[in-house]
N, C-alpha and C positions, 0 to 999 in steps of 0.2 A: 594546169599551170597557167598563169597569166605572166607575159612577157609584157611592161611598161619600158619604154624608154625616152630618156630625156637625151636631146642630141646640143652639143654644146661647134660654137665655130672659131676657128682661131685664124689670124689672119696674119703673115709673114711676109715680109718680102714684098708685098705686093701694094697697090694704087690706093687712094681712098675711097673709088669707086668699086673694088672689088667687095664681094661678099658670099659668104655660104649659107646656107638653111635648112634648117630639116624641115620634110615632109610633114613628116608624122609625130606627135607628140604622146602618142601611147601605142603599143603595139601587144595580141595577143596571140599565145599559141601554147604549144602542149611539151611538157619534157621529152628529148627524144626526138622532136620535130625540128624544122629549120625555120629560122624565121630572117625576113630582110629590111636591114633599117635604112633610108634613103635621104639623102640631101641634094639641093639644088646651090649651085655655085655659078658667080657671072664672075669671071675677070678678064682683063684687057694682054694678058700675058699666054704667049705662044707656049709654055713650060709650064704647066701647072701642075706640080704631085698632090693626091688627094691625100690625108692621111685618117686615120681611126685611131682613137685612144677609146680604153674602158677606165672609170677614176669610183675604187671601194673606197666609203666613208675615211677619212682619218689616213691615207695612204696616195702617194703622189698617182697622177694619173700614167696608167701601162700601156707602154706602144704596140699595136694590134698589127699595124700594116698601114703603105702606103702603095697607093698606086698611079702613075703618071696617065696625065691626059692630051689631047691634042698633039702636040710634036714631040711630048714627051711620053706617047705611050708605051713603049717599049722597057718605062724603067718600073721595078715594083721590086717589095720585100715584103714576102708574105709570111713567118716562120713557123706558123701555126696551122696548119693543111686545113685545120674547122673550122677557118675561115677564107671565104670569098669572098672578093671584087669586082667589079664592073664601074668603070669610068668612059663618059660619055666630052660632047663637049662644053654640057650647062647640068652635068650629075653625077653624081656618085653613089654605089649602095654596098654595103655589108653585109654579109649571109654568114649567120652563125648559123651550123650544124649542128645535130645533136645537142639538143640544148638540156645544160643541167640548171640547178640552183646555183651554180657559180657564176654563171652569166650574167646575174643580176648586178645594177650598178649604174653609176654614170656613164654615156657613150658620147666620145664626141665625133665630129666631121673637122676637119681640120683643112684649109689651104693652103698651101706655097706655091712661089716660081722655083722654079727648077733651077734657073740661073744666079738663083742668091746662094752661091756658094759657101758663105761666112754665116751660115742660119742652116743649123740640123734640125735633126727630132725636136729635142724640147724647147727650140725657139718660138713663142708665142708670142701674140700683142693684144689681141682682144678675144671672149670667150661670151656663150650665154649657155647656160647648162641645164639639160634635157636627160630625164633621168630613163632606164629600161629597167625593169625588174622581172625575175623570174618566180612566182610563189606555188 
């Protein structure tokens, strides 16, 4: 099974100097196996929640989880147990478990401040998309 992923960044809430990135622009591994997709994030905000979306062809993109960083680490929703996080204070990464063919698809990295209360989940402004595939 080959895992590709394309990681897209969406920027909320936050400065013009802030920004996210992935890592990696392709990733391999085996059905069954776990694999970990990574982005690097700089912003000037003491709150920053990381979030993950996965986006199949022709279907809005699906909220995977979010998890707070720096003064906001304490806050996360994760609802899917096959997935982990890990948030630093310039990263974040994703660990899909058991990976099927469903896993395949758009993956994004997402940032927000914590503090922009009037901006949920699907508040975006800007994206660049990085795709993962499972074959």
């Amino acid at each position: 099974m080959t895992v590709h992923y394309f990681n897209c960044c969406f920027f909320t809430g936050l400065t013009a100097g802030d920004h996210i990135t992935p890592v990696e622009n392709e990733v391999t591994s085996t059905e069954g196996q776990s694999v970990t997709l990574n982005c690097t994030y700089d912003t000037s905000s003491e709150y920053p929640l990381l979030y993950w979306y996965r986006h199949y062809p022709n279907q809005a993109p699906q909220f995977i989880l979010y998890k707070g960083a720096k003064s906001s680490s304490d806050f996360e929703e994760i609802p899917d147990k096959r997935y982990k996080s890990k948030t630093s204070d310039t990263s974040t990464e994703l660990v899909i478990q058991q990976l099927t063919l469903s896993d395949t698809g758009f993956y994004y990295c997402a940032l927000r401040d914590h503090s922009d209360t009037k901006c949920i989940r699907g508040c975006t402004k800007t994206y660049r998309p990085k795709y993962f595939d499972v074959v």
